[in-house]
C-alpha positions as CSV (number, residue, x, y, z in Angstrom):
1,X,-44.6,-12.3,-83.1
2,X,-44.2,-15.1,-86.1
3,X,-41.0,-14.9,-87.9
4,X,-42.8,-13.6,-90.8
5,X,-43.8,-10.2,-88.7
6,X,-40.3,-10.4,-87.6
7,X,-38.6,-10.4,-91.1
8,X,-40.8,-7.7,-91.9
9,X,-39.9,-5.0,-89.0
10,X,-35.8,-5.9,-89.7
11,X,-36.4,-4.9,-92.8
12,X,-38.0,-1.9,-91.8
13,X,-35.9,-0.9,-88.9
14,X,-32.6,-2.8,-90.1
15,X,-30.3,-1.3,-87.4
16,X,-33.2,-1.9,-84.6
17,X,-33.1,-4.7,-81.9
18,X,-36.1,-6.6,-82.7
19,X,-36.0,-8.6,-79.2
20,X,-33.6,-10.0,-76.6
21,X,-34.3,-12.3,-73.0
22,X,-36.3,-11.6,-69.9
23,X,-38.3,-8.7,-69.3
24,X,-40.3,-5.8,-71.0
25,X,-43.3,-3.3,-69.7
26,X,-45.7,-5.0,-72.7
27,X,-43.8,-8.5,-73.2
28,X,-44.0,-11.3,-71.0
29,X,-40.8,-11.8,-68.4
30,X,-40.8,-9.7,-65.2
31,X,-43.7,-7.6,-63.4
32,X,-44.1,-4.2,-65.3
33,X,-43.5,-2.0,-62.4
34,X,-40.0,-3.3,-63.0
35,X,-39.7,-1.6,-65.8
36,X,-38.7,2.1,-65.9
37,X,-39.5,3.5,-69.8
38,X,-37.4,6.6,-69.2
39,X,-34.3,5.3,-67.6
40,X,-34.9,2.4,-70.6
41,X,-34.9,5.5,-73.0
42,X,-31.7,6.3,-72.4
43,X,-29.9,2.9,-72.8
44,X,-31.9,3.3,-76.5
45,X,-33.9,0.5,-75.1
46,X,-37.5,0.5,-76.3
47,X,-39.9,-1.4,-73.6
48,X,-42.2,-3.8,-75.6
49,X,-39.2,-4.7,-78.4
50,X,-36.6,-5.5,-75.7
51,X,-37.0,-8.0,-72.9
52,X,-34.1,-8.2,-69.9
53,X,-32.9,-10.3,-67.7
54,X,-34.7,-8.8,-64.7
55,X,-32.7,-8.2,-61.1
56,X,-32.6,-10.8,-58.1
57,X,-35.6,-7.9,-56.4
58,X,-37.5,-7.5,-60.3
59,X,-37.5,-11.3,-59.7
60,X,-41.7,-12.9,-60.1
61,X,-43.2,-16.2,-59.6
62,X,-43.7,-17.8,-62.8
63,X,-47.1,-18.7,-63.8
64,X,-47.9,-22.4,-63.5
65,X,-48.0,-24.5,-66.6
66,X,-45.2,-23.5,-68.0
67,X,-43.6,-24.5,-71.4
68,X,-41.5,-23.2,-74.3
69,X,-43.4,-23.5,-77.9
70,X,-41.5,-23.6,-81.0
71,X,-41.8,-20.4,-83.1
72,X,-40.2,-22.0,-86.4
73,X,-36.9,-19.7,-85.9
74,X,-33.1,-20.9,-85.8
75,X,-31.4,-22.4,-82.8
76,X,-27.5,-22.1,-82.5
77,X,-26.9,-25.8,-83.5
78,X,-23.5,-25.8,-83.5
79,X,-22.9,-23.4,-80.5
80,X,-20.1,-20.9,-80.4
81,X,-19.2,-17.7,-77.8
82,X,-17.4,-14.6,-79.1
83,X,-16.2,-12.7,-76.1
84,X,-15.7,-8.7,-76.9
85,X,-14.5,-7.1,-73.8
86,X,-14.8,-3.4,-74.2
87,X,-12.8,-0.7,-72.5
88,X,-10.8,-3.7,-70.7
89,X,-7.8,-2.1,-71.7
90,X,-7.0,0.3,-69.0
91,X,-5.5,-0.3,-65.6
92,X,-9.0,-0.1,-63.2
93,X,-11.2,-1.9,-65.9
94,X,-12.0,-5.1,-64.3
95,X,-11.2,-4.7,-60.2
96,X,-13.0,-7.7,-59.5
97,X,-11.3,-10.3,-62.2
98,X,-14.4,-10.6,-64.2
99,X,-12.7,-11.1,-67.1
100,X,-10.2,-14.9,-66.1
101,X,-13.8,-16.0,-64.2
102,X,-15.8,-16.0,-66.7
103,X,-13.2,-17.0,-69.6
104,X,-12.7,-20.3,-67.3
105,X,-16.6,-20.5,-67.0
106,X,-17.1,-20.2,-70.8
107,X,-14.1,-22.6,-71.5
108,X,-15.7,-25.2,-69.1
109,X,-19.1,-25.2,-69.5
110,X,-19.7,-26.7,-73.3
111,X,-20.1,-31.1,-73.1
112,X,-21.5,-30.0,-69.3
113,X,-24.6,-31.7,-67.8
114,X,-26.2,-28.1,-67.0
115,X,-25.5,-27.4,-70.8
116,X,-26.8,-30.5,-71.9
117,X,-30.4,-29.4,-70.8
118,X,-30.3,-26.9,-74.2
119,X,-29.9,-30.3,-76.3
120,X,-33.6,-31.0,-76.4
121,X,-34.6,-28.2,-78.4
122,X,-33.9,-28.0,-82.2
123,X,-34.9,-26.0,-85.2
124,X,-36.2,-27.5,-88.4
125,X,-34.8,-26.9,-91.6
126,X,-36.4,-28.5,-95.1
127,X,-38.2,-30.5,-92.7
128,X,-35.0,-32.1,-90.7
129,X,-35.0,-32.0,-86.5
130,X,-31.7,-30.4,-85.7
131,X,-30.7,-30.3,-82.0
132,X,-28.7,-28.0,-80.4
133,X,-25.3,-29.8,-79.8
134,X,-23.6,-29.8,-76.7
135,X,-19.9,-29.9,-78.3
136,X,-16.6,-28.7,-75.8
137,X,-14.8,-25.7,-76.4
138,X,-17.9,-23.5,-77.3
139,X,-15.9,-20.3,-76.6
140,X,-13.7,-19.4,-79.9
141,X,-12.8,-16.4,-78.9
142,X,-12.0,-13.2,-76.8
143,X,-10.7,-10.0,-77.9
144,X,-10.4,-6.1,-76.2
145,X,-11.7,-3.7,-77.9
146,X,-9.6,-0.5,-76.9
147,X,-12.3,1.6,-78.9
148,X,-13.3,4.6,-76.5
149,X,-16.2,3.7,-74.4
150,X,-18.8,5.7,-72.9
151,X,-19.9,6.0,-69.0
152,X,-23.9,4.6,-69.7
153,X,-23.5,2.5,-73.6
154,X,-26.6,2.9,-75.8
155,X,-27.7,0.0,-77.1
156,X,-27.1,1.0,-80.5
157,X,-23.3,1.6,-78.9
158,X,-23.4,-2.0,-78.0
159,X,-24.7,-3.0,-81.2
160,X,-21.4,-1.6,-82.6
161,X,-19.1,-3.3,-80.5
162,X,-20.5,-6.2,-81.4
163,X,-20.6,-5.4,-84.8
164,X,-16.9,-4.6,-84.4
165,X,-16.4,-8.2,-83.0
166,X,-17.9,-9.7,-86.0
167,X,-15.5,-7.8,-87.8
168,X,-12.5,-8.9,-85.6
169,X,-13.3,-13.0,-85.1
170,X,-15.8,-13.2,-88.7
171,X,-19.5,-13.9,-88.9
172,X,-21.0,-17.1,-87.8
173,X,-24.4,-17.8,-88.0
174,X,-24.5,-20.1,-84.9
175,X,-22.5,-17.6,-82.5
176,X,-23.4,-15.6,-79.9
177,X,-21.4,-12.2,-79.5
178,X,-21.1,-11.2,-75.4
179,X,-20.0,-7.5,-75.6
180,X,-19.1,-7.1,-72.2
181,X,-18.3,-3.6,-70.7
182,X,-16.1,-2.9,-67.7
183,X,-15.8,-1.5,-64.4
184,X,-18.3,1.4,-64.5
185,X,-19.4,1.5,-67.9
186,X,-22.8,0.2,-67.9
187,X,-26.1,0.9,-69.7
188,X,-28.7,2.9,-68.3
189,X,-30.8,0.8,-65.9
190,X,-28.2,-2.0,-65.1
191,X,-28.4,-3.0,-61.8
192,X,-31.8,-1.7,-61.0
193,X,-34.3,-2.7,-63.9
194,X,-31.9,-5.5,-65.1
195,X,-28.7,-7.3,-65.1
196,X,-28.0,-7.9,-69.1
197,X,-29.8,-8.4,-72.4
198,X,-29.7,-10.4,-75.2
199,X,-30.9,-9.9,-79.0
200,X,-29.9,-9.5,-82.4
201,X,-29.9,-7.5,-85.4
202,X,-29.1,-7.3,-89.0
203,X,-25.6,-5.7,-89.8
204,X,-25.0,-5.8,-93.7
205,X,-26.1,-9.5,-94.9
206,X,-26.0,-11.1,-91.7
207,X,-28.5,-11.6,-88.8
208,X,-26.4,-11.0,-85.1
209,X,-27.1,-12.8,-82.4
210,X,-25.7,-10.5,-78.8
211,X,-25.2,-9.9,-75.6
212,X,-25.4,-6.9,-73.0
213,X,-23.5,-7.9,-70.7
214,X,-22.7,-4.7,-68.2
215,X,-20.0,-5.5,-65.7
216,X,-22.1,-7.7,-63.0
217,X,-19.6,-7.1,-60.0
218,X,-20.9,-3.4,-60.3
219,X,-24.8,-4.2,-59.2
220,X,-23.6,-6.5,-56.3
221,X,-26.5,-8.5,-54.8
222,X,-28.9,-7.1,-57.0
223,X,-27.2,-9.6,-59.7
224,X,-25.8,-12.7,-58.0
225,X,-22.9,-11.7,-55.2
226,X,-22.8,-14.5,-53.0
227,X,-26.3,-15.8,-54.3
228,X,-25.0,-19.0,-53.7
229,X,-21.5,-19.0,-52.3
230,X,-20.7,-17.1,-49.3
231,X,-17.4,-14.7,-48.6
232,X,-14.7,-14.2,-51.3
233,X,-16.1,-17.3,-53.3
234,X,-19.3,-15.8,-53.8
235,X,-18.0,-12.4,-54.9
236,X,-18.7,-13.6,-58.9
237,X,-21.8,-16.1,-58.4
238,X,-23.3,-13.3,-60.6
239,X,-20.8,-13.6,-63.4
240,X,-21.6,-17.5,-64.9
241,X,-25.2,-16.9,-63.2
242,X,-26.0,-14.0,-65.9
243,X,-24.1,-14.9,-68.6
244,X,-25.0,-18.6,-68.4
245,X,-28.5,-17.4,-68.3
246,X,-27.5,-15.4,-71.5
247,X,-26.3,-18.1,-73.0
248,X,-28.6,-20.8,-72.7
249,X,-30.9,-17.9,-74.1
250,X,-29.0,-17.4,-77.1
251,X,-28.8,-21.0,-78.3
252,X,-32.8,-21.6,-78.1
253,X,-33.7,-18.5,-78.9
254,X,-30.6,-16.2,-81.0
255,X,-33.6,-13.8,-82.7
256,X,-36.1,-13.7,-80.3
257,X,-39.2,-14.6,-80.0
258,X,-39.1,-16.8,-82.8
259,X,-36.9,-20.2,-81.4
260,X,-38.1,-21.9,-78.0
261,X,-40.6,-19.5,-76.0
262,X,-43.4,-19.1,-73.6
263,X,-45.4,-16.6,-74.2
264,X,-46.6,-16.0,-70.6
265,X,-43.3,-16.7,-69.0
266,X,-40.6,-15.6,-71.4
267,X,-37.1,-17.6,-72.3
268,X,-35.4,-20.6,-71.3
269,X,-33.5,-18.7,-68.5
270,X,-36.7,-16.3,-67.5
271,X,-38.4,-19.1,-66.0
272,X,-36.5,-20.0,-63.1
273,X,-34.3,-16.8,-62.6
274,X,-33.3,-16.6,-59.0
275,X,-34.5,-19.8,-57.8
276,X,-33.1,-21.6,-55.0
277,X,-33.6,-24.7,-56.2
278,X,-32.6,-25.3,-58.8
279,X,-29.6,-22.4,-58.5
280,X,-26.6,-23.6,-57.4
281,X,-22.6,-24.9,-58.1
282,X,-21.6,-26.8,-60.9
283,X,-18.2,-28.1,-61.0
284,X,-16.3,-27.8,-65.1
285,X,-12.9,-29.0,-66.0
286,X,-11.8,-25.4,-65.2
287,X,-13.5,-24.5,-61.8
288,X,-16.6,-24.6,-59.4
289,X,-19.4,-22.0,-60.8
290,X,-22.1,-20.8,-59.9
291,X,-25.3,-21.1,-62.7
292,X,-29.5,-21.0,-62.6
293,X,-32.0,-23.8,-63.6
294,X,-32.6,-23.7,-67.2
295,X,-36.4,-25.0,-68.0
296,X,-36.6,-28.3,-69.3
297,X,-40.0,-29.3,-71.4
298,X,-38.8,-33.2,-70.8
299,X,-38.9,-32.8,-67.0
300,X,-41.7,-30.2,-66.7
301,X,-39.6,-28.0,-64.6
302,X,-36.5,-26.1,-63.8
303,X,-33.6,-28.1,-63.3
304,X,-29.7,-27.9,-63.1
305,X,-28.7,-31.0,-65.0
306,X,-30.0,-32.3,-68.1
């Protein structure tokens, strides 16, 4: 889709997400019989417009030649994370300490050598190459929202929170909004078709970039528990696996697919989900975590450090 198509569908379905990462039944990203149209349904989900993140089992080899393509769309330049932790407020909500992991992962990973690897892709504006920056302290913020949530989210639901977020921490056109739901509060089709989702979509004047991100301790194996770390240490390999994935997404490719994209192969992330290699530790200024290969057009591959 060209980002004049794009522009046009917002405008006719404003309040619609127009695309997020990974997989969908008629868009490149994960085999098709991964994909569940009903169960989709009632997430609000529409297969063909939204692409996931596809579970460790929806996992597929990637076709060779890969390579993402510019599709004249923005880039998060000067990267920034808005945290929106929803329905954290109640004693229960987070059993597996989702919440301090992946604040120390998001606090640690910006000026890292696995984020550096997002540095080679750019946007251009009036003719001006402008990389994506690889700047410390990308996460700004993190609020609860104590707002009432539901057992299964829509995605319009979702939308809202994050909506509500951009209300709470202000809009920034470079940031990405990680609405993250607890302890057994997660979208149809988490777990089984996917492990999160990320998109945008217009709210008043501005253009959102979000995140789906269901409570990953939930799905166990089926979205990173102990994929690389064994025991107690691997309980939350899934936490800075997804949401790094989600995040590397998000900066090339905020309003998808019109940044950095293959068209056979999907997103940054897509390509070497659940790979061992490249998966594996990295070590921040605030912990050991566990992340994926991010695709690299310099090196022609997956890799972990850039």
């Amino acid at each position: 889709m060209n980002q004049h198509l794009k522009t046009a569908a917002v405008a006719v379905i404003a309040t619609a997400m127009t695309a997020c990462s990974g997989v969908g039944s008629s868009l490149p990203g994960a085999p098709s019989h991964a994909v569940n149209s009903g169960s989709l349904a009632q997430a609000g989900i529409k297969p063909g417009k939204v692409i996931l993140m596809p579970t460790r089992e929806a996992a597929r080899n990637v076709q060779p030649n890969a390579h993402l393509t510019y599709r004249n769309g923005p880039v998060q330049v000067k990267s920034r994370v808005y945290v929106i932790y929803w329905g954290f407020n109640v004693s229960g909500s987070d059993p597996a300490g989702e919440q301090t992991y992946m604040n120390a992962f998001l606090n640690g990973v910006g000026g890292s050598s696995w984020m550096n690897i997002d540095h080679q892709y750019y946007e251009i504006d009036g003719g001006i190459h402008h990389k994506i920056k690889n700047a410390v302290g990308q996460l700004k913020g993190t609020w609860v929202d104590s707002t009432a949530i539901p057992t299964n989210p829509t995605d319009a639901q979702i939308q809202a929170a994050a909506a509500r977020g951009v209300a709470h921490f202000g809009f920034k056109r470079d940031a990405s909004y990680v609405v993250a739901t607890s302890h057994g509060h997660n979208s149809s089709g988490f777990g089984t078709q996917y492990c999160a989702y990320h998109g945008d979509f217009i709210s008043g004047a501005n253009d959102v970039s979000y995140t789906n991100l269901p409570y990953i301790a939930d799905a166990g194996s089926s979205c990173g528990k102990n994929f690389i770390n064994s025991g107690p240490a691997g309980n939350l390999d899934g936490v800075s696996i997804v949401e790094g994935h989600e995040l590397a997404e998000s900066q090339t490719d905020p309003q998808p697919p019109s940044g950095w994209y293959d068209s056979i192969n999907g997103e940054i992330g897509d390509i070497c989900a659940w790979q061992i290699p490249p998966a594996g530790d990295i070590t921040l200024s605030t912990g050991t975590f566990a992340v994926q290969g991010l695709f690299s057009n310099k090196a022609n591959k997956c890799v972990i450090s850039g």
